[in-house]
N, C-alpha and C positions, 0 to 999 in steps of 0.2 A: 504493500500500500504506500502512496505517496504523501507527503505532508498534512495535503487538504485530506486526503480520504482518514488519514487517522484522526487529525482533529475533529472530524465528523464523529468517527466513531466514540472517541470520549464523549463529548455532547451527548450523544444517540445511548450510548451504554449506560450514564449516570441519570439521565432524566431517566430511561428506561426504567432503572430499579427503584427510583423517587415515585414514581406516577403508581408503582405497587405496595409502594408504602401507603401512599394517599388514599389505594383503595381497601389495602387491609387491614387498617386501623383500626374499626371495629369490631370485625368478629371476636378479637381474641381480649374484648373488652365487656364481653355479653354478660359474663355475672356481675361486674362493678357498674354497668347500666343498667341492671335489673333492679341490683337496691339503688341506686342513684335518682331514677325515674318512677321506681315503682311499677314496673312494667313487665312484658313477658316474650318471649322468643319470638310471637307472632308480629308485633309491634316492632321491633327490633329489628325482624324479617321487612318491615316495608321501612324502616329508613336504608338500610344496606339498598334495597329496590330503587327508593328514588334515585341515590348515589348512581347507581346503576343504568336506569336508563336514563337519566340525565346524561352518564358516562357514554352511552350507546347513541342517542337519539342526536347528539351533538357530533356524532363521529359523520354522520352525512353530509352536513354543509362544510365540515371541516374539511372531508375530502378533496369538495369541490375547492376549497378554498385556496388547496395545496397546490391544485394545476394551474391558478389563477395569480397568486400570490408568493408563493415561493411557499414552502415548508418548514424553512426557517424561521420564520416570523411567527409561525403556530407555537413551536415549540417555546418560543422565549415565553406567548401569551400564556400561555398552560401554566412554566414555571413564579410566572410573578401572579400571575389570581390565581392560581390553588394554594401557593406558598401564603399568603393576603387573607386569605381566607381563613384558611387551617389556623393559622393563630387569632383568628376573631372566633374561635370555639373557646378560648378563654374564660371569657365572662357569661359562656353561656350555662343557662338557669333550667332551662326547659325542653323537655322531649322535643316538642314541634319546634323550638328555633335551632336545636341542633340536626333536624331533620333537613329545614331547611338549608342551613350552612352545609349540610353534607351535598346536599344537592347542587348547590353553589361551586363546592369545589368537584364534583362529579363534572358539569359542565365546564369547567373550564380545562376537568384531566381527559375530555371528550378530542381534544385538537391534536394530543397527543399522537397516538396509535397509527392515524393515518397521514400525520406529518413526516415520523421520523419512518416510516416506512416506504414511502414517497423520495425520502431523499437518499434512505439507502440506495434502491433500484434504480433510482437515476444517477449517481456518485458514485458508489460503489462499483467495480467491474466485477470482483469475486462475490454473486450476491451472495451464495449458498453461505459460503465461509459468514461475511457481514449478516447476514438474517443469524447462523449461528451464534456467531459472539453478542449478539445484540439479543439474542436470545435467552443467555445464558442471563445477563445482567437483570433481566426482567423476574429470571426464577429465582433467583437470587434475594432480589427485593422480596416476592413469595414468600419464598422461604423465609427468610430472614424476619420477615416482621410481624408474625406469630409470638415470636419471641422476644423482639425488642419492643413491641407494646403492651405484650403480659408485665415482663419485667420492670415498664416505666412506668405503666398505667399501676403496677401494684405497690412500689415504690412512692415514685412521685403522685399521683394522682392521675384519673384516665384521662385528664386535658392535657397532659403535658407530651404527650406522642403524638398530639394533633400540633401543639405550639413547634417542638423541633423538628418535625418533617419539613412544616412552616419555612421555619428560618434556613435550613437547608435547600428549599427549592430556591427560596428569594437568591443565593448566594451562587446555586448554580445558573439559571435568570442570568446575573449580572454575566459569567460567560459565555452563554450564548453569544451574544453581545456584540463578542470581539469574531464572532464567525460571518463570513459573507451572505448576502439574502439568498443569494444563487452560487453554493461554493460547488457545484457543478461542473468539469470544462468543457467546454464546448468541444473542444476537441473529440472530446471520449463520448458526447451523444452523435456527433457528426457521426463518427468513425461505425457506432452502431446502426445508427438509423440506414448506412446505405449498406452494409452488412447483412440486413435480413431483407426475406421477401415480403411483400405486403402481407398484409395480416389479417386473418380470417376467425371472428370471433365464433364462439360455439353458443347460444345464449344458453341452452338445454344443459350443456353440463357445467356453467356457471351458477343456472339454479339448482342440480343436485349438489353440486359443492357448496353453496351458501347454504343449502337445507341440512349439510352435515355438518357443516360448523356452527350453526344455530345450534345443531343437539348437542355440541361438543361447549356449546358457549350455557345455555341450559345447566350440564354438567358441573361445569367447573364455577359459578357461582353460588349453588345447591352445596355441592361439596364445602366449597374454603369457605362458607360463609359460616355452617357447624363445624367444620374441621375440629376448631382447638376446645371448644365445647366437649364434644364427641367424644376426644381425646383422654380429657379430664375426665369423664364419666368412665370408659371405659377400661383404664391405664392401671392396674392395682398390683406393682410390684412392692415385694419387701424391699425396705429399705432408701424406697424413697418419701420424702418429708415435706413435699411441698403442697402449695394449697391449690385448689382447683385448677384456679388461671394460669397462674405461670407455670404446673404443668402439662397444661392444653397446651399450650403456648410451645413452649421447651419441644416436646415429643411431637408435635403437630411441625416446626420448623425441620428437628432433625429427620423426619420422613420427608418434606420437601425439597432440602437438598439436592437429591438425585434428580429434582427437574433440572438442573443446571447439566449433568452430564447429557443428558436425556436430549437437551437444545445443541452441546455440542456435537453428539454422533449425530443428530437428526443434521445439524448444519451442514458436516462433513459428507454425509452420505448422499444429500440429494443433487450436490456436482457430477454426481459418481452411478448411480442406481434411479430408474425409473421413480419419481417421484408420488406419483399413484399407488404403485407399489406398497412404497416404506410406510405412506399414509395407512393403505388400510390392515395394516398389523399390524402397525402401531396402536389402532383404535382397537381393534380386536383382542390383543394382547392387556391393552386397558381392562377393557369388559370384564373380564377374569379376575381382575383383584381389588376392583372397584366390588364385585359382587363378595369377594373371598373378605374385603373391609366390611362392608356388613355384616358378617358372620362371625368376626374374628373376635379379641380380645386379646389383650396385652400384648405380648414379643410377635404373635401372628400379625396381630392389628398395626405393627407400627410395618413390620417388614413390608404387609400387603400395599401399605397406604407409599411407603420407597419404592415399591415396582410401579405403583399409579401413576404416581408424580412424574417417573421416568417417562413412562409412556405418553403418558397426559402430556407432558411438557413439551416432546420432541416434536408432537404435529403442529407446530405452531409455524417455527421453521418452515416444517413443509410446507403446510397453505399460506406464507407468504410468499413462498417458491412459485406455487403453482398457481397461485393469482397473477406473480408479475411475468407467467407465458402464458396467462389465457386473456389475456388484454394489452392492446397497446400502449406505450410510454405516455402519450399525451392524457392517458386513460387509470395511470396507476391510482392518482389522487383520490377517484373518484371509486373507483373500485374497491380501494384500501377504507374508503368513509364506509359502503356500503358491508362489508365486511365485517366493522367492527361494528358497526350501529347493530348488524344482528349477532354477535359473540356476545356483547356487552348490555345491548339494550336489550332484544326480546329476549336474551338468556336470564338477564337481571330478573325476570317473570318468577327464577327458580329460586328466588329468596326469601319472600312472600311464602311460596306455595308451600318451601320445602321446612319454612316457620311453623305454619300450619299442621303438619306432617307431624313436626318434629313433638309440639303442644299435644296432638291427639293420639300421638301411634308411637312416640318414642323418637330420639335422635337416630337410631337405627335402620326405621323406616325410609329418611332422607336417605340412606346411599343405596338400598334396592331399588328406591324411586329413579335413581342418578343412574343405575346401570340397567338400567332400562331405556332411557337416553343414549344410552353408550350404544345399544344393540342396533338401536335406530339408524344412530351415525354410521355403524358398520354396515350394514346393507345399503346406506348412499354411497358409502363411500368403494362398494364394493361395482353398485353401475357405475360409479364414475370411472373407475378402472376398466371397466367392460370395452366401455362407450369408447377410451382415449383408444386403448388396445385395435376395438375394430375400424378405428378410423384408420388408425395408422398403417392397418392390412391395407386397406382399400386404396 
């Protein structure tokens, strides 16, 4: 990589793991919100929701914005109002005005997703490699912040991993800054653009692929939103001494981990191997210990939920792979908004629901409920591989 492509990647890598801080703040804070507000899992379930399709619904116009405006300028906005935000949860008093503020910085961590993913595909020439490394920083944040907001929120107070996410976006914000609107060369799109042949969209299997990352987006808000909950219920070794939260928190991060390798092999692999392919056994392989986490307990439960994470985590890479060859350049923007408005926004639906679930049938029911979603994603994901296969005969 050359000067410009790695200072991208800083940028793209650090807001990356920030913008999953901003989203995971809460779940691994659900008991100190329960007596804080007086409230209960279901309640809790729709402020994570708003967060969420405000995160999703915002990722549309953002997209568009990317092809329009540069990508760059999304990203800085994201880092100074979600950072602006997150520390005006401070002085907040009230379920509904912290709901609101969540929503607040939902929509502005909306711009995110399809900025810096817009300007990998256009900047980057190794996209696999760049989707991977940028991949890795986002499970990172995941992972990581089950446990650094168990351990702040049960210390410090649970506003104060909403105030230093805060002050950590505002400071990365201020670097953006010094990156170009369009750090792009012109060269290296030139050089592509008359490289390939015109370009033949499929619209058919852009919506089984959307309809399988819907279920994959579904998923994974269902999941990490009880994850460290789940955790804490379910966890009962000798010998450890901690209390509920911190460890949800603790054992919910150290299973998440492995999405970080999980993004690197997926990055590596899809330069290399049909991308269709590695997709749908990736999901398929999911399916299997997503279902083996509901059943499980203790040393089972934490391994199962390590092999999820891997698997869960590596397809992400891919369908950013395999969105930026099912659309033109001029077309990433808007594709990448489309994209994530359904992972993020109709997936957020499973927060709510999986609230619900968790109040009437037990937090257990949430992940039979989730891989059941999984199954779904696997037979889209299995015509989409059909579909690309017999084209390619013909």
């Amino acid at each position: 990589m050359d000067k410009d492509e790695k200072r991208i990647i800083k940028l793209t890598t650090t807001s990356h793991f920030l913008v999953h801080l901003f989203e995971g703040v809460l779940p691994p804070l659900i008991p100190l919100l329960i007596m804080e507000f007086s409230t209960d899992y279901f309640h809790l379930g729709l402020v994570v929701t708003v967060f969420s399709y405000a995160f999703g619904i915002g990722s549309l116009p953002s997209g568009y914005l990317a092809d329009r405006i540069g990508p760059r300028r999304l990203i800085t906005f994201f880092l100074f109002g979600a950072g602006i935000l997150a520390i005006g949860v401070w002085p907040t008093g009230a379920l509904i005005h912290y709901g609101i503020l969540m929503g607040g910085i939902g929509l502005f961590c909306s711009t995110y997703h399809p900025a810096s993913n817009t300007l990998i595909s256009l900047a980057i020439l190794e996209k696999g490699k760049a989707f991977g490394i940028h991949g890795i920083a986002g499970s990172l944040g995941v992972a990581s912040v089950p446990l650094l907001s168990a351990w702040i929120g049960s210390t410090l107070g649970w506003r104060t991993p909403h105030v230093v996410y805060g002050v950590i976006g505002i400071l990365v914000g201020m670097y953006s800054l010094t990156i170009p609107r369009y750090p792009a060369t012109r060269e290296k799109r030139d050089a592509e653009k008359t490289e390939k042949p015109p370009f033949s969209i499929s619209y058919l299997n852009l919506i089984v692929f959307f309809l399988s990352a819907m279920a994959l987006g579904l998923t994974y808000k269902g999941i990490m939103t009880f994850l460290p909950a789940y955790m804490g219920e379910s966890i009962h070794m000798a010998g450890l001494k901690l209390d509920k939260v911190a460890l949800g928190g603790t054992v919910a991060t150290i299973a998440l981990l492995s999405g970080a390798l999980g993004q690197y092999v997926a990055g590596r692999g899809v330069d290399r191997i049909q991308a269709e392919r590695l997709y749908l056994g990736a999901i398929l392989l999911g399916t299997v210990f997503v279902f083996l986490m509901a059943a499980a307990s203790n040393l089972i439960l934490v391994l199962s939920a390590m092999m999820y994470a891997f698997f869960y985590f590596s397809t992400q890479p891919m369908q950013n792979y395999l969105l930026s060859t099912y659309l033109p350049r001029h077309r990433h923007g808007l594709g990448y908004g489309i994209h994530f408005f359904i992972t993020f926004g109709v997936g957020s639906t499973a927060a709510a629901v999986s609230g619900y679930l968790a109040d009437h049938f037990g937090l257990r029911s949430v992940f039979y409920a989730m891989g059941g979603c999984f199954l779904f994603s696997s037979a889209m994901a299995a015509v989409l591989l059909f579909r690309v296969n017999r084209r390619t005969r013909l």
